[in-house]
C-alpha positions as a printed Julia matrix, in Angstrom:
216×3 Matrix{Float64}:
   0.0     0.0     0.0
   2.93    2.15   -0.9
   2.24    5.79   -1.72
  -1.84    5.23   -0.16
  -2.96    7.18    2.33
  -4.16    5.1     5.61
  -6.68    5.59    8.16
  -6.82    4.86   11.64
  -9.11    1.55   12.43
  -9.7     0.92   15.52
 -12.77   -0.54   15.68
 -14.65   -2.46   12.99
 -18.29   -3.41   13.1
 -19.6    -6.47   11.66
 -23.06   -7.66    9.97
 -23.5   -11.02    9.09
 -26.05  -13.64    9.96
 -27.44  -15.48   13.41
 -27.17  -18.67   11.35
 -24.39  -20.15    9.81
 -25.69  -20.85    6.34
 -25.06  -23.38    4.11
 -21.21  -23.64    3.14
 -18.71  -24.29    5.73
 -16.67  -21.77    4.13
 -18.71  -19.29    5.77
 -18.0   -20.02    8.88
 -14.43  -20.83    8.42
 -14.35  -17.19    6.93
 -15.73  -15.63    9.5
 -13.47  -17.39   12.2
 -10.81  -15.9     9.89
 -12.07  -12.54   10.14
 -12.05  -12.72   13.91
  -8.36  -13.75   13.5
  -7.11  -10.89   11.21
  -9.0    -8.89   13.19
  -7.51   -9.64   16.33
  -3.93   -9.98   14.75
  -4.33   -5.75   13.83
  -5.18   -5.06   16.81
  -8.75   -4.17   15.88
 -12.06   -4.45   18.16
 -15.29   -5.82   17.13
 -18.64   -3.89   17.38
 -21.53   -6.39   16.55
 -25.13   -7.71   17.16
 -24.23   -9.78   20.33
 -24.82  -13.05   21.2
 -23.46  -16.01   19.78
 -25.5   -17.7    17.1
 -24.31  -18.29   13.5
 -21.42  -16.2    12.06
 -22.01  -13.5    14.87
 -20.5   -16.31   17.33
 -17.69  -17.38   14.85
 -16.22  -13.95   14.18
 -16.77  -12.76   17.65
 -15.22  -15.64   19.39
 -12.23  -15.24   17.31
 -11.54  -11.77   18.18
 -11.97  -12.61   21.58
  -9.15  -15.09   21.36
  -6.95  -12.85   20.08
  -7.45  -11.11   23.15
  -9.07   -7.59   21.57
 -12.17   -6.01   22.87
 -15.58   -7.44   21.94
 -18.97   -5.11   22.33
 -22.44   -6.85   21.35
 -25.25   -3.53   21.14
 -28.07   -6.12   21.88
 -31.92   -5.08   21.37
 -33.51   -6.19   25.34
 -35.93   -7.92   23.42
 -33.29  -10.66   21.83
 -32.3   -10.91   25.36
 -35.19  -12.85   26.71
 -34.98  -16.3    27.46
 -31.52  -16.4    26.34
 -32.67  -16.1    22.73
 -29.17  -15.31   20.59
 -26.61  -16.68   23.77
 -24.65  -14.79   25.86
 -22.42  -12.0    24.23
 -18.64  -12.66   23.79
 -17.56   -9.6    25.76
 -19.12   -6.78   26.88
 -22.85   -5.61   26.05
 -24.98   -2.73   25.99
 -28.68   -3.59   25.81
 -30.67   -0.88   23.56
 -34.22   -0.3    23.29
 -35.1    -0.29   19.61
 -33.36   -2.09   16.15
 -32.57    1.52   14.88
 -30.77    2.59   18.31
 -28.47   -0.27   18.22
 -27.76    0.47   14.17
 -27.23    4.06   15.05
 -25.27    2.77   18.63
 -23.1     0.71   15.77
 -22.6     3.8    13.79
 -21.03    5.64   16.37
 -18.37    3.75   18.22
 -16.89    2.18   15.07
 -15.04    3.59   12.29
 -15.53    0.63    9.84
 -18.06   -1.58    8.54
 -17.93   -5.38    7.15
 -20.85   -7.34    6.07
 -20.68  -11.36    5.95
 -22.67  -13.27    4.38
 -26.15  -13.44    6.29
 -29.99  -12.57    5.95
 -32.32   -9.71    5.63
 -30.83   -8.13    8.97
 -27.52   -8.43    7.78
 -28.53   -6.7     4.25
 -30.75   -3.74    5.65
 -28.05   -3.45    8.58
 -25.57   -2.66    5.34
 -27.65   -0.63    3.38
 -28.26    1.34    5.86
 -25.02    2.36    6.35
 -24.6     3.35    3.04
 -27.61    5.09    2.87
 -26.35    7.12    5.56
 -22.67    7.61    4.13
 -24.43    8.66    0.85
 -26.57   11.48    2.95
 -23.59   12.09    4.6
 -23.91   11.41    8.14
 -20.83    9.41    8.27
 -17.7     9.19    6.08
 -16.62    5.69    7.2
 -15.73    2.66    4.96
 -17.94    0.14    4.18
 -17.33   -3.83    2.8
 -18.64   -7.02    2.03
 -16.63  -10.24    2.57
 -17.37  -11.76   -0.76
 -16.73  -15.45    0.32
 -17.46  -18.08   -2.7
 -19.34  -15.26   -4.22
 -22.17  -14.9    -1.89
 -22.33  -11.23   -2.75
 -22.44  -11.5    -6.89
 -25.92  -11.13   -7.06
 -26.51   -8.32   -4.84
 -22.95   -6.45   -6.5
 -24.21   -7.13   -9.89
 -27.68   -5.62   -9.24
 -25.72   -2.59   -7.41
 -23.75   -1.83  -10.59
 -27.04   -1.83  -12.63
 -28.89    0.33  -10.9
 -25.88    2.3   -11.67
 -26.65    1.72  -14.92
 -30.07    2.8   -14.46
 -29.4     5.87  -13.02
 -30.85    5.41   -9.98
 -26.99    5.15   -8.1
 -24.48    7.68   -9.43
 -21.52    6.68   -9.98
 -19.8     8.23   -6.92
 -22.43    6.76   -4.5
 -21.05    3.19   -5.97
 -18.04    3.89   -4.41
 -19.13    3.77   -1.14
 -19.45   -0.05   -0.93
 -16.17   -1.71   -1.07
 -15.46   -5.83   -1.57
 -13.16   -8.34   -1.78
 -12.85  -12.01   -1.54
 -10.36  -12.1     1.26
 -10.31  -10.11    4.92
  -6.84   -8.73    4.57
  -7.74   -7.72    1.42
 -10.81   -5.96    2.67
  -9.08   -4.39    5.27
  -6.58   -3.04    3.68
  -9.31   -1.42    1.28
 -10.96   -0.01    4.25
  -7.99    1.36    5.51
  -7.44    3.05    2.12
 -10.81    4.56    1.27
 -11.35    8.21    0.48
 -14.61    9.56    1.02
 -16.03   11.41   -1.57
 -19.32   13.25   -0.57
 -21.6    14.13   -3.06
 -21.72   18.05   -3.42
 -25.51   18.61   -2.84
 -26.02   15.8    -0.51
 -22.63   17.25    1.53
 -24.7    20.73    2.36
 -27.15   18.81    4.62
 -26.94   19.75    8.45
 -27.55   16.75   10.56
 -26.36   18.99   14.44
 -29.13   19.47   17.2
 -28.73   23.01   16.3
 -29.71   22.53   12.55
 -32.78   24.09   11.64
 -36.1    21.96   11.17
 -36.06   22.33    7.42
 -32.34   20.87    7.3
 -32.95   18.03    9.44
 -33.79   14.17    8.29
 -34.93   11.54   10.25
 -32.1     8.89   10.63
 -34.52    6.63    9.42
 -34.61    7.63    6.12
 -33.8     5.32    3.32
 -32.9     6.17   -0.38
């Protein structure tokens, strides 16, 4: 990464699925991200508990000896529903406080492979890094292409006009974790113009403000 600018990660969040899906590849990849992980010297921010890939990656980092926080919705908490977090945990009230919770105390974001929680979790975040509301990286572990489908229908609505080109840039991938990593480590945000103008303080006027839960 000669002549590339790096950023600081300290903490990396992770999306990915309460089940382990099909492939065992998953799962060994996810293990793997916990290992690289740990290995830099990065935290984990995640969904808590310890079902699925959320376990795998979680328990890895953990072994590595780096910090582990699971922002936990009470509601999953009941009856020992997801498993006891790996690490510490913050209970939250709603989905959107822990995604917002997420947002804040990391300064990266990877999505595994996992369901519709994983996938609106990651949209989400782009979403938001498109409006501006954060500049941090975003990427997707493409592990035995899991992610072709959803990358090829990205790139056309590119096509369609419906995501500029600049936009696409926000979602990063690769097939390996160093390899995502390193991408992460090496993104540039660049804000679209218009979008960049948008006040999201307390002290912004009503007419500036959106709702966080606002989806493009």
């Amino acid at each position: 990464m000669e002549g590339v600018s790096v950023r600081k990660i300290k903490k990396i969040c992770v999306f990915c699925g309460a089940n382990s899906g099909k492939d065992v590849a998953f799962v060994n990849a996810a293990f793997h991200l916990g290992e690289v992980l740990g290995k830099r010297k990065i935290d984990l921010v995640y969904g808590g508990g310890k079902l699925g890939l959320m376990g795998c990656v979680s328990t890895a980092v953990a072994q590595h000896e780096r910090q582990v926080l699971g922002i936990i919705p009470s509601a999953f908490t009941v009856n020992n529903l997801v498993g006891e977090t790996c690490g510490k945990e913050i209970k939250v009230a709603t989905m959107q406080e822990r995604l917002v919770m997420m947002m804040e105390l990391s300064d990266a974001f990877i999505a595994l492979p996992g369901g519709f929680g994983t996938l609106e979790e990651l949209f989400q975040m782009i979403s938001w890094a498109q409006l501006n509301i954060h500049n941090k990286p975003i990427g997707v572990l493409n592990i035995n292409g899991f992610f072709n489908g959803l990358l090829s229908f990205v790139d056309h609505a590119v096509k369609q006009e419906f995501i500029t080109p600049r936009a696409r840039k926000i979602l990063i991938s690769a097939t390996t974790a160093d390899e995502l990593v390193d991408k992460l480590q090496a993104f540039r945000f660049e804000p679209d113009p218009a979008l960049s103008k948008l006040k999201w303080s307390p002290s912004s006027s009503q007419k500036e403000k959106l709702d966080l839960t606002l989806r493009l």
